[in-house]
C-alpha positions as CSV (number, residue, x, y, z in Angstrom):
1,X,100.7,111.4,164.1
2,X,103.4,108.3,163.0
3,X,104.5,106.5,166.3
4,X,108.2,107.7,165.4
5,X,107.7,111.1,166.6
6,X,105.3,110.1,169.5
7,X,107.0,110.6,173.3
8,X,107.6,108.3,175.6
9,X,107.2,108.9,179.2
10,X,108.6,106.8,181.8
11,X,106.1,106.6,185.1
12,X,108.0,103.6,187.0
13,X,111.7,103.7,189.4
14,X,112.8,101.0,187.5
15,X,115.9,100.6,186.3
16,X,116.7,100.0,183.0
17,X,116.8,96.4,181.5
18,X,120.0,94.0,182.4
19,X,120.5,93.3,179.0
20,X,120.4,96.8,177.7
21,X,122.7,97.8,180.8
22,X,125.2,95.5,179.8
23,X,125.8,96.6,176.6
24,X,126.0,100.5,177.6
25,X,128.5,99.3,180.1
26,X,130.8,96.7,177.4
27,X,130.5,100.0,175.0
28,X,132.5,102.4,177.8
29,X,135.0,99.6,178.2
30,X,135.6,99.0,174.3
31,X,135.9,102.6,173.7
32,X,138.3,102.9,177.2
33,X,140.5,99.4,176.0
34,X,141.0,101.2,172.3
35,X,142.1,104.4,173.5
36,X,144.3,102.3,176.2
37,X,145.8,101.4,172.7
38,X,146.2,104.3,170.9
39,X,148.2,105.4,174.0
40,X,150.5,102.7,173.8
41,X,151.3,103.4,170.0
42,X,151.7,106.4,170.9
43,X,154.3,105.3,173.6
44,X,156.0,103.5,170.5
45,X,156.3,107.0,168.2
46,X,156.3,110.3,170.8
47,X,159.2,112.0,171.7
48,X,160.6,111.8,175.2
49,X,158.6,113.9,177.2
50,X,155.1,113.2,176.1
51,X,156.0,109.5,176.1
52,X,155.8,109.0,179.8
53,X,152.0,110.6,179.9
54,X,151.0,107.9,177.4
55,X,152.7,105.0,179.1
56,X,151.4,106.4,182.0
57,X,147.5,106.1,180.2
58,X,148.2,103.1,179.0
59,X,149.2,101.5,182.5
60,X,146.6,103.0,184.5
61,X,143.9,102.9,182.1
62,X,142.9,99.6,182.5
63,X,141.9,99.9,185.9
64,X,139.9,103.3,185.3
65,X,138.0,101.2,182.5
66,X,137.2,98.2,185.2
67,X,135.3,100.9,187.6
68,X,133.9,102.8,184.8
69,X,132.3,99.8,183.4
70,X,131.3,98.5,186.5
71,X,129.6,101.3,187.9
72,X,125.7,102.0,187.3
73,X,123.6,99.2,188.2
74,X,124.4,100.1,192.2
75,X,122.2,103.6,192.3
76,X,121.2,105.2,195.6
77,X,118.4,104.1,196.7
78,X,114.8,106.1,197.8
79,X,113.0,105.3,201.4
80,X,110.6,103.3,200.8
81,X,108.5,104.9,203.5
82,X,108.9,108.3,204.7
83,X,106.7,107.9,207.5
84,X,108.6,108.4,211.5
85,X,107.8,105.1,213.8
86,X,107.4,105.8,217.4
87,X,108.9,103.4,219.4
88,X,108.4,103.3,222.9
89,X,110.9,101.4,225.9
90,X,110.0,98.3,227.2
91,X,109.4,98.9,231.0
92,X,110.3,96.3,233.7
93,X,106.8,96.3,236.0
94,X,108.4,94.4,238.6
95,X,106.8,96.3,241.5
């Protein structure tokens, strides 16, 4: 069996690497920031009615692309522990 069609299982929580997140994350931006652009040049060459949607994309695209590129590396968390603790009152023996 060649090690290219070998599987790969995963057996840790860990998150991926910083370096590889990084790059996924720069990706979804570049691709948000060039079809921030594309609706601008439309903007430039639609007709009246359609050209308000793509200014509108344009304008608010930007700040869609921030959140979407900086979401990800804050995941939910599990419990470490499952386990209940008991905890009892502290009692004033003052008698």
């Amino acid at each position: 069996m060649d090690s290219s069609s070998e599987e790969i299982f995963s057996i840790t929580n860990a998150q991926k690497g910083l370096a590889e997140d990084q790059s996924g994350r720069q990706r979804r931006y570049l691709l948000s920031m060039i079809i921030r652009t594309v609706c601008f040049l439309l903007t430039l060459v639609l007709p009246n009615p359609y050209r308000w949607f793509t200014l509108a994309g344009a304008v608010f695209l930007p700040y869609i692309a921030v959140v979407i590129a900086n979401a990800g590396r804050e995941g939910i968390r599990k419990p470490q522990s499952l386990r209940i603790v008991k905890r009892r009152a502290i009692s004033n023996n003052e008698d």
